[in-house]
N, C-alpha and C positions, 0 to 999 in steps of 0.2 A: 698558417697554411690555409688554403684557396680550402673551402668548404662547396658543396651544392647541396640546397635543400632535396632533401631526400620526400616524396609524394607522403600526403598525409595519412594516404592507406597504410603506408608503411611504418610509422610511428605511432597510432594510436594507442597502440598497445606495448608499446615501449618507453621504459625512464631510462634512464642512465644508472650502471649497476652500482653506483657510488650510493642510490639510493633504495636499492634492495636491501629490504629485510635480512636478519640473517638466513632464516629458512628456505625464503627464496635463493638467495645466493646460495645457498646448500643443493638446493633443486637444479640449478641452473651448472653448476660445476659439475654432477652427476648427467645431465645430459651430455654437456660437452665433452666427456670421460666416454659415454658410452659410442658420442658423434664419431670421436678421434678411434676409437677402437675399430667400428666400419671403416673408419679408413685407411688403418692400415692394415685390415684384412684385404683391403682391395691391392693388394701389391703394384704400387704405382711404382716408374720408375719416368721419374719428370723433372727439367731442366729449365730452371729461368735462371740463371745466373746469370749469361752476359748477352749483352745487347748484338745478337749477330742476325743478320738476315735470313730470310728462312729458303729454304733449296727453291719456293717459288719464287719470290723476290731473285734467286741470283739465274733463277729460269729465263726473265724479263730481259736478261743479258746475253741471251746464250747465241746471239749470233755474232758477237766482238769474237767469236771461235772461228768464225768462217774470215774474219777482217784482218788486217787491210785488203783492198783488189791489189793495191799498188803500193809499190816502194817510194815514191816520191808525193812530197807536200803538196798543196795549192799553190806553194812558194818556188817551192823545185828544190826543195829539201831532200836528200835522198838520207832515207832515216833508216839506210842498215848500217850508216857508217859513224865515225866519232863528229863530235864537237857539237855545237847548238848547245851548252850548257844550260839556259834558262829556257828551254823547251819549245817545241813547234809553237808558233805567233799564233797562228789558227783557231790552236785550242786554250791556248792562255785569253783571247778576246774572249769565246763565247763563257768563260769563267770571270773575267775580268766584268761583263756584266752583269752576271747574276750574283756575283760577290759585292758589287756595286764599287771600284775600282776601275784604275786606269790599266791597260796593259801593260804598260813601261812600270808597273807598281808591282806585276806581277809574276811570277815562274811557275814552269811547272817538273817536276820531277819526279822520281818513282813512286812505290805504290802504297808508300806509309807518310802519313803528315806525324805522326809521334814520331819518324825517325826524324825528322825535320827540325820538328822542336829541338829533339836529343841533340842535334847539331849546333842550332843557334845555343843555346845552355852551354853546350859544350864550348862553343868558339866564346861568347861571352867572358867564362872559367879563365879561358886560354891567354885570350887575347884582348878582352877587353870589345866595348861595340864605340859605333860613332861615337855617342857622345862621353864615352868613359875618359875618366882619371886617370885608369890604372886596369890588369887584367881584375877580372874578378876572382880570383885565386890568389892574390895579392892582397885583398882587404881581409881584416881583422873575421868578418861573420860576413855571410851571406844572408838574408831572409828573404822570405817572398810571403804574401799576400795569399791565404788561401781561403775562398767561398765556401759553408760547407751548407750543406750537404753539397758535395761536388766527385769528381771524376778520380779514382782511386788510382791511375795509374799515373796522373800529375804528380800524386803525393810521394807515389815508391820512386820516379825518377829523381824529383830533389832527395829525398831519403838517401838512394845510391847516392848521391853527390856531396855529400853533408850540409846540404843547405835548410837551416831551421826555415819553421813552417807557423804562422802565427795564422787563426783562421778569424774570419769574418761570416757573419749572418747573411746566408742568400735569401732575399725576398723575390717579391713575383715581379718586380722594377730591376730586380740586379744588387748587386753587392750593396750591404750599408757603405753609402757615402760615407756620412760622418765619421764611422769607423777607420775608413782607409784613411781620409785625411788625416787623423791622429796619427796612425799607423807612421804613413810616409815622412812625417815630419822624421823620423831615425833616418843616418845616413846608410848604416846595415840594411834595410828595405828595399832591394832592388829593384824589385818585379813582383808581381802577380800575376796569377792563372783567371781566364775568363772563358766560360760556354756562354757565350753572348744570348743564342739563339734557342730555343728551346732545352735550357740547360738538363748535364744528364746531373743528377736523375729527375729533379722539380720540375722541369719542363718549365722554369721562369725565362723570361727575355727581356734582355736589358733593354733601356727606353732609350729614347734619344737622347733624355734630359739627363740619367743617369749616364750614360757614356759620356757628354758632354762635361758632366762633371768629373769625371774617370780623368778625359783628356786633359783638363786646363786646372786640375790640385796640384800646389805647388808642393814639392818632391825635396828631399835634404840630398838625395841621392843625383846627379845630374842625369845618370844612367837608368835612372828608374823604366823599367819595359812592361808592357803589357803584352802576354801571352795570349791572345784572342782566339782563342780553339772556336771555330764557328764549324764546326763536326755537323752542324743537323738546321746548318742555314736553310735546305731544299727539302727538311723532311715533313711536309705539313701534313696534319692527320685531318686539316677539316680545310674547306674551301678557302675559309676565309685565313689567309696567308700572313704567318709576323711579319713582317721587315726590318730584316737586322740591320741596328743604328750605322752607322753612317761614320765609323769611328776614325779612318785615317784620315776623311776632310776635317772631322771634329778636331784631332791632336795640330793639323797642319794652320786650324783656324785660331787654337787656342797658343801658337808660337812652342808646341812639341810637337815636331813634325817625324820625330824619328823615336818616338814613343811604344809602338804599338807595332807589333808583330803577329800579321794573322795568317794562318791555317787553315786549310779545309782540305776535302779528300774526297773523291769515286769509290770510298772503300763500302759504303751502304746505298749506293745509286748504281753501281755494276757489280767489280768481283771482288771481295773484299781482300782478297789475295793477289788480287791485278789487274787493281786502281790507277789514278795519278793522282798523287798529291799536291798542291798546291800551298804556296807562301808569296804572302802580300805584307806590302811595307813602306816606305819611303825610297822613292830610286836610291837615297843614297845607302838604305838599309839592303837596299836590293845587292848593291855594286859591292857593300862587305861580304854580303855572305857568301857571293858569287867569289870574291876574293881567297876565299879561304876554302871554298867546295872544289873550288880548278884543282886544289892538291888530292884530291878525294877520287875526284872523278874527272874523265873527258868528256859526259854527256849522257843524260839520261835515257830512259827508254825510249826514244821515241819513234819506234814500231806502234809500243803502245799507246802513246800517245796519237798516230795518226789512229792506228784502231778506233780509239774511243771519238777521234773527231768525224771520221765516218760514221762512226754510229748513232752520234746524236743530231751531226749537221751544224744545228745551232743553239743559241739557248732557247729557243721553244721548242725544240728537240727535246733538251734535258727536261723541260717544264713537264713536257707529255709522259716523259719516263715515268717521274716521282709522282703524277696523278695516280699509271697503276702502281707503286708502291701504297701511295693512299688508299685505294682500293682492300691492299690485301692487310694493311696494315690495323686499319680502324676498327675493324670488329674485333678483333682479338683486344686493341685498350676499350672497348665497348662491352667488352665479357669481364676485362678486370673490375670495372666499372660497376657491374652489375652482379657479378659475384660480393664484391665488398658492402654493394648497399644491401644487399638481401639480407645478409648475415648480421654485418655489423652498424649500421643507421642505428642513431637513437642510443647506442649504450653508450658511449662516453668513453667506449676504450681504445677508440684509433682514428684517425685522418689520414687524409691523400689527398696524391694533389689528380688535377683534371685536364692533366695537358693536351693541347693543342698541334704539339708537334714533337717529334724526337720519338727516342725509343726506350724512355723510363716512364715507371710511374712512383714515385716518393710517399712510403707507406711510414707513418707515425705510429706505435701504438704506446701501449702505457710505458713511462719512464720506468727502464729494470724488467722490461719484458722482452726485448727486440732477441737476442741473444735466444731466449729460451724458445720462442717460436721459430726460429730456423733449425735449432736441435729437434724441436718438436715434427715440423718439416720434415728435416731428415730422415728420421726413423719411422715418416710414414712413405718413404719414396719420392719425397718431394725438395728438388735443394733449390734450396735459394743464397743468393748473393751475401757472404757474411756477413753479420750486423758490422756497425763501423765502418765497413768497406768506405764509405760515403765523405769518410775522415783522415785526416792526417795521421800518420802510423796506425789506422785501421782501428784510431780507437774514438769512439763518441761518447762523450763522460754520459750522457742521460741514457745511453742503452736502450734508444727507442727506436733509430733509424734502421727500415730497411729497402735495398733497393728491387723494384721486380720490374722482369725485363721480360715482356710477354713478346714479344719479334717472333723467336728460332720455332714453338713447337708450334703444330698445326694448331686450328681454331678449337677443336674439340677437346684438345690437349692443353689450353688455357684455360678453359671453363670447367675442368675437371681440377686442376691444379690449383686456381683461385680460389673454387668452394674451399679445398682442403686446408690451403692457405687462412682462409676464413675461421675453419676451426680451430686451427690452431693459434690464432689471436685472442678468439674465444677463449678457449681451455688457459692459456697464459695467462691474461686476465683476473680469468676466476680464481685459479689458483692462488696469485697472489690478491686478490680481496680476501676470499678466505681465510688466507694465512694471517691476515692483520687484527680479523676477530679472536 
């Protein structure tokens, strides 16, 4: 995990509690007892568990309320009525370039990309995709590929589905290659999950060289897919912007061109409740899912969608948007930031990561504590995101992972709930050092 030297003012006076005395450790656990007791005399009643936008952030949107002026497209689309299945052209362009994508690659549809997924999974099950054998409910075991620390609600929808779940090491480059190669050589390996771009929660981004390798491992499974959730491709916390890889030219260059199945959403760039989702893929990936959604539906929103194309114009429209988001965004991970290093630098009992974009930050602490600090949490008014959450059936065998999701409370309400956060890293910690004397 990504470290930052923490300032020398701040360590000089700090070892690592692995080498405390017993005494001192004795000293050091009774502060922490006395720290944790202030805090929950302070009856806090505080919320980081999931990554939602804060009432500013969806303020930044609030004149898609006054939009469309008009009922009809730049095309002469009249968008109160059926059909346009794969969504106003208008707004699939200025998505098709900041996705970096063709438009004929791309759609746009209502206001959840998780419902999108649930579809392709779903039609895959059913029916089988392009390049299947057979439906996938027809083979003996499904599995899939899954990065962890990663996204908890990828894991409960295979879970719903009975599809086994074998996990991989996400680093700050993206999934261990090595690993999934092995991996894929089973023909049961269908698919894998990917947050390409500031993944949740590490905030890692896959490289180019790592996608490239993604796209062109040869697969036992012919169907093998890639789920590319790029959830937080526009969400940069600092100027200097990722660029997420480049993966549908990658799978088309490496001769799998209908490999990779990507996603993204409006649901943290407007209203998280009334978005447009997007799915990008190979036309021919495009014309099945189209094939099999015609029975579903006659046509998306696209009220909403002209809305949102009004409201942005173009993509340095959206560009401008996501700047104020960075605005509001960056001092709050700049308080988790700085709450973690005050408290915890120098002892030895937790890492995080330092992301650059997205809306986690990926806290490590001692293996067989993660668990006890969020109970600890708890019962001082403070929740946080279940340990494991981060994990395939919610369970992380070293019980260190946790995720904090500093976005929804105001600034003051991050800095107050990080210190507390901090304690109780501390107090877990010490408790269990002590306990080993």
């Amino acid at each position: 995990m990504s470290h930052e030297s923490a300032s020398p003012e701040s360590t000089t006076a700090r070892l690592p509690l692995s080498d405390w005395s017993v005494e001192d450790l004795a000293t050091f656990l009774e502060e922490q007892r006395e720290a944790y007791r202030s805090l929950q005399d302070a009856g806090l009643s505080l919320d980081l568990t999931r990554g939602k936008p804060s009432a500013e952030q969806l303020d930044f949107a609030a004149d898609l309320l006054t939009l469309p002026t008009t009922a009809k497209s730049p095309s002469g689309v009249d968008t109160r009525n059926y059909g346009g299945l794969e969504g106003l052209v208008e707004l699939r362009a200025i998505f098709a370039e900041l996705l970096g994508v063709e438009v004929e690659q791309i759609i746009a549809g209502g206001n959840s990309s998780l419902t999108m997924m649930h579809e392709v999974l779903v039609n895959l099950r059913l029916h089988g995709g392009v390049t299947s054998e057979r439906p996938w409910s027809q083979e003996e075991k499904v599995t899939f590929i899954c990065p962890v620390p990663g996204y908890d609600r990828h894991y409960t929808m295979l879970a719903h589905h009975g599809i086994e779940m074998v996990t991989v090491p996400m680093h700050e480059d993206g999934p261990d290659v090595a690993a999934c190669r092995e991996l894929v050589k089973d023909p049961s390996v269908k698919g894998m999950w990917i947050v390409p771009t500031y993944a949740n929660p590490a905030g890692s981004v896959v490289t180019q060289e790592v996608a490239a390798e993604l796209a062109s491992m040869p697969t036992a499974a012919p169907d093998f897919t890639i789920f590319w959730d790029n959830a937080y491709a526009l969400h940069h916390l600092t100027e200097d912007e990722a660029k997420s890889a480049d993966i549908l030219s990658l799978c088309a260059a490496a001769g799998n061109p209908h490999r990779t199945v990507m996603f993204a959403s409006t649901s943290k760039i407007t209203f998280a409740g009334a978005g447009v989702a997007f799915l990008a893929s190979s036309v021919e990936n495009i014309a099945w899912h189209l094939s099999h959604q015609q029975f579903a539906s006659i046509g998306p929103d696209k009220v909403n969608h002209l809305r949102h194309l009004e409201f942005f114009g173009d993509a340095d429209g959206v560009r401008a948007h996501m700047a104020r988001h960075r605005e509001s965004l960056a001092p709050k991970f700049a308080a988790v930031e700085e709450a973690l290093s005050a408290e915890l630098t120098g002892l030895g009992i937790a890492e995080w990561t330092h992301p650059t974009g997205g809306y986690f930050v990926s806290l490590d602490v001692l293996p067989g504590t993660a668990s006890r600090v969020v109970q600890l949490a708890k019962e001082a008014g403070i929740a946080l995101t279940p340990a494991g959450a981060s994990f395939p059936r919610g369970t992380d065998p070293d019980d260190t992972n946790i995720r904090l999701a500093p976005s929804f409370p105001p600034l003051s309400e991050v800095r107050t709930a990080m210190a507390g956060v901090a304690t109780c890293v501390a107090l877990a910690a010490a408790e269990q050092m002590s306990s080993r004397h």
